[in-house]
N, CA, C and O atoms as CSV, one atom per row, in Angstrom:
chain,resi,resn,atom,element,x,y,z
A,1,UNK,N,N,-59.256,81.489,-54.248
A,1,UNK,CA,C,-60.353,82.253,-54.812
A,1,UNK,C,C,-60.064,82.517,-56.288
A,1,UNK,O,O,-58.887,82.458,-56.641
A,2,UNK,N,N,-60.927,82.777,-57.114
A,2,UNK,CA,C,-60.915,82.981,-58.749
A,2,UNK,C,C,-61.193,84.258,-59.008
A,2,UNK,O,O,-61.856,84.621,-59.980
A,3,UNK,N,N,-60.569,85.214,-57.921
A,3,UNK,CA,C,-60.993,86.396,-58.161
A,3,UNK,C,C,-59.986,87.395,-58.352
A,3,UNK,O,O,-59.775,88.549,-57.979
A,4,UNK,N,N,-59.501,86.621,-58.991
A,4,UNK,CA,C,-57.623,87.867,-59.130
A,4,UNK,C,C,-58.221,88.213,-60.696
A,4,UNK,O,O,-58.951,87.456,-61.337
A,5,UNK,N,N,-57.714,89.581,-61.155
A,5,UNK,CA,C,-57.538,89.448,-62.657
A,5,UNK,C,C,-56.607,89.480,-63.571
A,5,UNK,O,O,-55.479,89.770,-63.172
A,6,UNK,N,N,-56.726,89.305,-64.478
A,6,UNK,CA,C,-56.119,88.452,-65.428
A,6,UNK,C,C,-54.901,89.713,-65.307
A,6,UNK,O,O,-53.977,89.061,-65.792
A,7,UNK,N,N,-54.527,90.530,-65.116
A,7,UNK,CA,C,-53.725,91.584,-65.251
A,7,UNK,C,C,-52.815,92.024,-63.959
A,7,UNK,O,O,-51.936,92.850,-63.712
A,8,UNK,N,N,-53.451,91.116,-63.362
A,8,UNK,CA,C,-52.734,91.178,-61.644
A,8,UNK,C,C,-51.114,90.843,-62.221
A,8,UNK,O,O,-50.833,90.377,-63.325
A,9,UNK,N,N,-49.942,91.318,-60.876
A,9,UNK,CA,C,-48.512,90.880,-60.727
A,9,UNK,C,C,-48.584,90.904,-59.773
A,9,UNK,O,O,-47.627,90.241,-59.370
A,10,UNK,N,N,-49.177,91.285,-58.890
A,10,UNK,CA,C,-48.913,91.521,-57.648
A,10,UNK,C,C,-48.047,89.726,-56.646
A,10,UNK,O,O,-48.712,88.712,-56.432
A,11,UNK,N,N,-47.152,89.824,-56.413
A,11,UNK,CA,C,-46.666,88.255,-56.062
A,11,UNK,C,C,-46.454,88.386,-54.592
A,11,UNK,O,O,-45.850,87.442,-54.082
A,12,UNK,N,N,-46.786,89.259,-53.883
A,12,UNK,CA,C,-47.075,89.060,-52.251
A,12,UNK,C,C,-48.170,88.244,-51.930
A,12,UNK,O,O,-49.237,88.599,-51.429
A,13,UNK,N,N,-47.836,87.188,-52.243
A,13,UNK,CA,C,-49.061,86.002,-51.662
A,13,UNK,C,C,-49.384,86.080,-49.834
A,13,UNK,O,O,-50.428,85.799,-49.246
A,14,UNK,N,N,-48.399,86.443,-49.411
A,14,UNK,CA,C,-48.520,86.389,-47.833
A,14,UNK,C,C,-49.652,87.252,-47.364
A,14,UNK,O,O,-50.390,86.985,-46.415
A,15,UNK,N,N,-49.725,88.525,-48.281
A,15,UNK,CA,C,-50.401,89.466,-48.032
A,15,UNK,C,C,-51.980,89.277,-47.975
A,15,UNK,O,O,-52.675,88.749,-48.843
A,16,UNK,N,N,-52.446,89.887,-46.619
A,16,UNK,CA,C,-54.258,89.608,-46.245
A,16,UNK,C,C,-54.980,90.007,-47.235
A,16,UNK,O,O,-55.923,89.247,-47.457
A,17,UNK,N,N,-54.896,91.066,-48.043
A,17,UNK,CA,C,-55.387,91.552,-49.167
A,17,UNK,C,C,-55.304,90.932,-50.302
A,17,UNK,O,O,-56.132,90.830,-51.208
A,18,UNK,N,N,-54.083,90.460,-50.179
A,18,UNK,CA,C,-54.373,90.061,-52.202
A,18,UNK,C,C,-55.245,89.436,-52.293
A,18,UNK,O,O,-55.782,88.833,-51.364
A,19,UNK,N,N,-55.553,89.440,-53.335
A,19,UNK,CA,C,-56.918,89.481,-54.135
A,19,UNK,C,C,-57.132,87.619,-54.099
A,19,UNK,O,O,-58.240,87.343,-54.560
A,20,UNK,N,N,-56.322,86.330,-53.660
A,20,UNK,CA,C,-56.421,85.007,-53.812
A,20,UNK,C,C,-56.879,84.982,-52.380
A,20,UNK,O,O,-57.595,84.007,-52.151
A,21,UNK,N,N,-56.636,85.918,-51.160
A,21,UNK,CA,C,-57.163,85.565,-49.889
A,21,UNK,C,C,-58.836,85.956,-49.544
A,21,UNK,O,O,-59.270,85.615,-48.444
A,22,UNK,N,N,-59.763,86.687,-50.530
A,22,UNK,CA,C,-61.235,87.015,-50.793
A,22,UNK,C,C,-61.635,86.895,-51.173
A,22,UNK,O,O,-61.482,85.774,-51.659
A,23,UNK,N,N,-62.760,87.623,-51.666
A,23,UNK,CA,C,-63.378,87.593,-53.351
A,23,UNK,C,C,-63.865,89.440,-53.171
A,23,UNK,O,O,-64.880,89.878,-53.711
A,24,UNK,N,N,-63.378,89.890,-52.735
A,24,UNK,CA,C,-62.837,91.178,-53.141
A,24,UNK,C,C,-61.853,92.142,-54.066
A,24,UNK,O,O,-61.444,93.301,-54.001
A,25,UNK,N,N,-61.679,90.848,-55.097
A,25,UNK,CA,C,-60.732,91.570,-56.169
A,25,UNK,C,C,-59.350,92.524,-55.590
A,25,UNK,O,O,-58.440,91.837,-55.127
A,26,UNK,N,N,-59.178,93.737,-55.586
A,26,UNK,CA,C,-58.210,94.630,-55.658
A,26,UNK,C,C,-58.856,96.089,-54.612
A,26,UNK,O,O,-58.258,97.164,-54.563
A,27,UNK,N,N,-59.512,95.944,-54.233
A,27,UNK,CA,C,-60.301,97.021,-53.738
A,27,UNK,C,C,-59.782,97.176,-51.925
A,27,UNK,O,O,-59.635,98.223,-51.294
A,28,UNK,N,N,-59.657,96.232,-51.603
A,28,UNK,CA,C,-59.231,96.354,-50.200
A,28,UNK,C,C,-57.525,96.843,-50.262
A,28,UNK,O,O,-56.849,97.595,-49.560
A,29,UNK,N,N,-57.272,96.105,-51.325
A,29,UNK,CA,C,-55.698,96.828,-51.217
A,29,UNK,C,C,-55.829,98.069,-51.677
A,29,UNK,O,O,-55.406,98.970,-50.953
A,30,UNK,N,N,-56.318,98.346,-52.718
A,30,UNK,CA,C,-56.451,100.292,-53.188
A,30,UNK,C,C,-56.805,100.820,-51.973
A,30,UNK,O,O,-56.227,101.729,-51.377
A,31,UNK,N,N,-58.168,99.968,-51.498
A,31,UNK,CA,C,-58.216,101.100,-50.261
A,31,UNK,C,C,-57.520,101.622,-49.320
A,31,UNK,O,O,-57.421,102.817,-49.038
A,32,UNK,N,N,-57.047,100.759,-48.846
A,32,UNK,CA,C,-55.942,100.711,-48.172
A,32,UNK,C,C,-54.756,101.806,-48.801
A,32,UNK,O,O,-54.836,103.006,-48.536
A,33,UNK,N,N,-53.567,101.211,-49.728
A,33,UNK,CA,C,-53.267,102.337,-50.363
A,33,UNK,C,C,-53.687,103.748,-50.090
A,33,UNK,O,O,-53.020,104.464,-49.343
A,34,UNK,N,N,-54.790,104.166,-50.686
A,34,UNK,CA,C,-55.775,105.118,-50.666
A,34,UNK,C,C,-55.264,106.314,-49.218
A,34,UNK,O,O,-54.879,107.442,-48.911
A,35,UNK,N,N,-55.685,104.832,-48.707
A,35,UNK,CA,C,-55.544,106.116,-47.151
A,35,UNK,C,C,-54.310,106.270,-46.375
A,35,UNK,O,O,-54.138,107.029,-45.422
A,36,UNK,N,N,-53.608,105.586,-46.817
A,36,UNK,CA,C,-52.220,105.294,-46.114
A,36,UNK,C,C,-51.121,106.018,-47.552
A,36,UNK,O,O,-49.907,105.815,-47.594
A,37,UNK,N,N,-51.638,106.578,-48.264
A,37,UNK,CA,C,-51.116,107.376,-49.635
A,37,UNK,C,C,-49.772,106.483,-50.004
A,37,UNK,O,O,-48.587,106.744,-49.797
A,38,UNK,N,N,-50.308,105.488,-50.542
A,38,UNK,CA,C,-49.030,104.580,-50.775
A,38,UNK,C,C,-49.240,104.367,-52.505
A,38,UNK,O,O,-49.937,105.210,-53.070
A,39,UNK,N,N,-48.751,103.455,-53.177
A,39,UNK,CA,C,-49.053,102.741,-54.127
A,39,UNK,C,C,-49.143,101.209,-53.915
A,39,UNK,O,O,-48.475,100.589,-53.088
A,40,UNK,N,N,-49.979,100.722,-54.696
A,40,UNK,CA,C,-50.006,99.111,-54.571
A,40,UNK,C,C,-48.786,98.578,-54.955
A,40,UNK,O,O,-48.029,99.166,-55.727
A,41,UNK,N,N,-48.517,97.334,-54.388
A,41,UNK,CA,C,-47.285,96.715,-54.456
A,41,UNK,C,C,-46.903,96.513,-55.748
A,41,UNK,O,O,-45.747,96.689,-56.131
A,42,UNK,N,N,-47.871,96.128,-56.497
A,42,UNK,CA,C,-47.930,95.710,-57.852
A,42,UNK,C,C,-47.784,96.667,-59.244
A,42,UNK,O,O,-47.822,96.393,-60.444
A,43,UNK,N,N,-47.578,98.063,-58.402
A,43,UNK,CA,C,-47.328,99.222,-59.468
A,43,UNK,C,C,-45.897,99.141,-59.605
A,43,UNK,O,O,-45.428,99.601,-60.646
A,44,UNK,N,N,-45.037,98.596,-58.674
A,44,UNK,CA,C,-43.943,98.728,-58.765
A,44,UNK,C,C,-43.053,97.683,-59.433
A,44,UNK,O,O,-41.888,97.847,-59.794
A,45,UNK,N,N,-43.898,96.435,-59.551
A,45,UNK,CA,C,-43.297,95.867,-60.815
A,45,UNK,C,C,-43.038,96.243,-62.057
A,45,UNK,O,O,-42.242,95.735,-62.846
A,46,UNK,N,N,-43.789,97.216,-62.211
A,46,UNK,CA,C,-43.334,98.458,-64.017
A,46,UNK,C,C,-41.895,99.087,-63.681
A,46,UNK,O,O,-41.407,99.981,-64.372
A,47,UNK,N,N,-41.224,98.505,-62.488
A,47,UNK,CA,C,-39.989,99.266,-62.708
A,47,UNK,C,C,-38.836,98.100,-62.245
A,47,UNK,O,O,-38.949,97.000,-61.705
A,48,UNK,N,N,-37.780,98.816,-62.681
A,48,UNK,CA,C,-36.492,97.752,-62.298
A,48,UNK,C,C,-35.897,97.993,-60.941
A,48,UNK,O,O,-35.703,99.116,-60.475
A,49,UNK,N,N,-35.597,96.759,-60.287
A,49,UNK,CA,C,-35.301,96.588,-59.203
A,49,UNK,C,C,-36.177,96.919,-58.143
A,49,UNK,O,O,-35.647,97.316,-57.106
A,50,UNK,N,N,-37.586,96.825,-58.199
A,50,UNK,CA,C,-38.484,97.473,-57.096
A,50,UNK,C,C,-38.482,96.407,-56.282
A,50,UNK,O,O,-39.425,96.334,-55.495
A,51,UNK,N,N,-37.624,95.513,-56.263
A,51,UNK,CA,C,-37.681,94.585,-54.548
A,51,UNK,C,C,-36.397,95.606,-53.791
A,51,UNK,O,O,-36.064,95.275,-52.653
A,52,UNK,N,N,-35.761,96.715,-54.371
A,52,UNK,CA,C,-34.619,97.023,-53.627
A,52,UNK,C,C,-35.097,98.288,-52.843
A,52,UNK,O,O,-34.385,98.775,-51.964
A,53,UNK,N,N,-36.591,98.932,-53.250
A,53,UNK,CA,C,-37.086,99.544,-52.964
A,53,UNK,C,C,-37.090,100.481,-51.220
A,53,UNK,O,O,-37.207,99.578,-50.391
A,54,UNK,N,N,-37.034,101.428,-50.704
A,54,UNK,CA,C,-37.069,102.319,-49.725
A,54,UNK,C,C,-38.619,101.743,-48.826
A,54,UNK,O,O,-38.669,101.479,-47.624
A,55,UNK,N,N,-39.921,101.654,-49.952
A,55,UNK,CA,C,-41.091,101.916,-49.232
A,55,UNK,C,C,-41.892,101.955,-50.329
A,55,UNK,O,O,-41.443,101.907,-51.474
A,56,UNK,N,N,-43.435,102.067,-49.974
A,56,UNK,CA,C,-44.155,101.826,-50.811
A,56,UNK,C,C,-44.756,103.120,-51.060
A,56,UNK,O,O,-45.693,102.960,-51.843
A,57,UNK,N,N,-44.562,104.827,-50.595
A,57,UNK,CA,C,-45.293,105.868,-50.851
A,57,UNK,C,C,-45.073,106.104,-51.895
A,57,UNK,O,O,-44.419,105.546,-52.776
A,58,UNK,N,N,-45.794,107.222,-51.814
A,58,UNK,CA,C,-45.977,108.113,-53.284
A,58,UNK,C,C,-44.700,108.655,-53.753
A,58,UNK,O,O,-44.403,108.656,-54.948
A,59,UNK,N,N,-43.935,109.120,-52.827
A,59,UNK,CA,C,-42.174,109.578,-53.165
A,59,UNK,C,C,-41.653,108.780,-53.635
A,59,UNK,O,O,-40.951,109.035,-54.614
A,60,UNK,N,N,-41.781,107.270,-53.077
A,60,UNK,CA,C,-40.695,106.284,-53.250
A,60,UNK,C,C,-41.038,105.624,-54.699
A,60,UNK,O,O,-40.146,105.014,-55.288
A,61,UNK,N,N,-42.118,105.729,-55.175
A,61,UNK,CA,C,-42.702,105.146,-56.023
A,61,UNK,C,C,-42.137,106.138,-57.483
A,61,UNK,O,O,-41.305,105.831,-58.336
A,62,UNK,N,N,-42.763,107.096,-57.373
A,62,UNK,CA,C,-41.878,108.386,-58.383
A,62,UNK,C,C,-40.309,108.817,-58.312
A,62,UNK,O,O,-39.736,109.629,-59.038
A,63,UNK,N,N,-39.726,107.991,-57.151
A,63,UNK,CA,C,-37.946,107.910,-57.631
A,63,UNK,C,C,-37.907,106.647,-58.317
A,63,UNK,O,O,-37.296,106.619,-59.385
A,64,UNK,N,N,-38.530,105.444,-57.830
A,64,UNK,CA,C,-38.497,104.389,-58.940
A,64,UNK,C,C,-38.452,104.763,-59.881
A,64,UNK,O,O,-37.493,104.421,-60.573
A,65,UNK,N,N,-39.592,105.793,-60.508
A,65,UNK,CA,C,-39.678,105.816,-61.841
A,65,UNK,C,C,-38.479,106.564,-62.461
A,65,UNK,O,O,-37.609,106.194,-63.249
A,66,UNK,N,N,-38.758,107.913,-61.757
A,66,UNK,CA,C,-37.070,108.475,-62.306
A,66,UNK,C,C,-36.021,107.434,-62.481
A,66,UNK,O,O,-35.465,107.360,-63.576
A,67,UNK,N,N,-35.801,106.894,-61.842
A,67,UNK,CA,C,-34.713,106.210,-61.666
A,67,UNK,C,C,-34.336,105.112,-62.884
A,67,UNK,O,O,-33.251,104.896,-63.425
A,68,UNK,N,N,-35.682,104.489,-63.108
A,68,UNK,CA,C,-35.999,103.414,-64.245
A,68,UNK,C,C,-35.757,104.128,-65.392
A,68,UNK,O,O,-34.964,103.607,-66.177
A,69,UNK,N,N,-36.329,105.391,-65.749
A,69,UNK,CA,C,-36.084,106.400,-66.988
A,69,UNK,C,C,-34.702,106.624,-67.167
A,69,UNK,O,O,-34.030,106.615,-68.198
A,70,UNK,N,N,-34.421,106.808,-66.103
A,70,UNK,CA,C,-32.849,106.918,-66.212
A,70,UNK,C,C,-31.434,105.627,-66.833
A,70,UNK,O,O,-30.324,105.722,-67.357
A,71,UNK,N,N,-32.510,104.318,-66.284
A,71,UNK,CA,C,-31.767,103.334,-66.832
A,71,UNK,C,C,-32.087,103.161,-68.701
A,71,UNK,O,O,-31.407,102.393,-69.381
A,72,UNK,N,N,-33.027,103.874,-69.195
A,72,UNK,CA,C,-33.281,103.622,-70.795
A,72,UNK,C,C,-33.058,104.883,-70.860
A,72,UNK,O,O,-34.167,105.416,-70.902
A,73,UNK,N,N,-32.080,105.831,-70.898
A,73,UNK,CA,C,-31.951,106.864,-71.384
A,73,UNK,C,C,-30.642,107.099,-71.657
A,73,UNK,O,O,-30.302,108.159,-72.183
């Protein structure tokens, strides 16, 4: 599908959602997200080492970041 955008990282190709298996863009995965209070997979490429990652919630996502701050500080 030609419906990823240009700003996507997201590299879970396996995944039913990403945006190359529809033409639903990003919306089924937010939603998702959304209700399951996670972050998208692809937020976590803004940080280092997020394949070593715990999980995809909202906690796990904001120790990434601490954690990343911590490596440039």
């Amino acid at each position: 599908m030609g419906n990823i955008s240009p700003f996507c990282t997201c590299e879970n190709l396996n995944c039913p959602l990403h945006p190359t298996k529809h033409n639903k863009g990003c919306a089924p995965c937010i939603s998702k997200n959304l209700r399951l209070k996670e972050i998208p997979n692809c937020f976590f490429n803004l940080t280092s080492n997020a394949e070593k990652r715990n999980g995809d919630s909202l906690e796990d996502f904001a120790q990434m970041v601490i954690n990343c701050k911590k490596d440039y500080t």
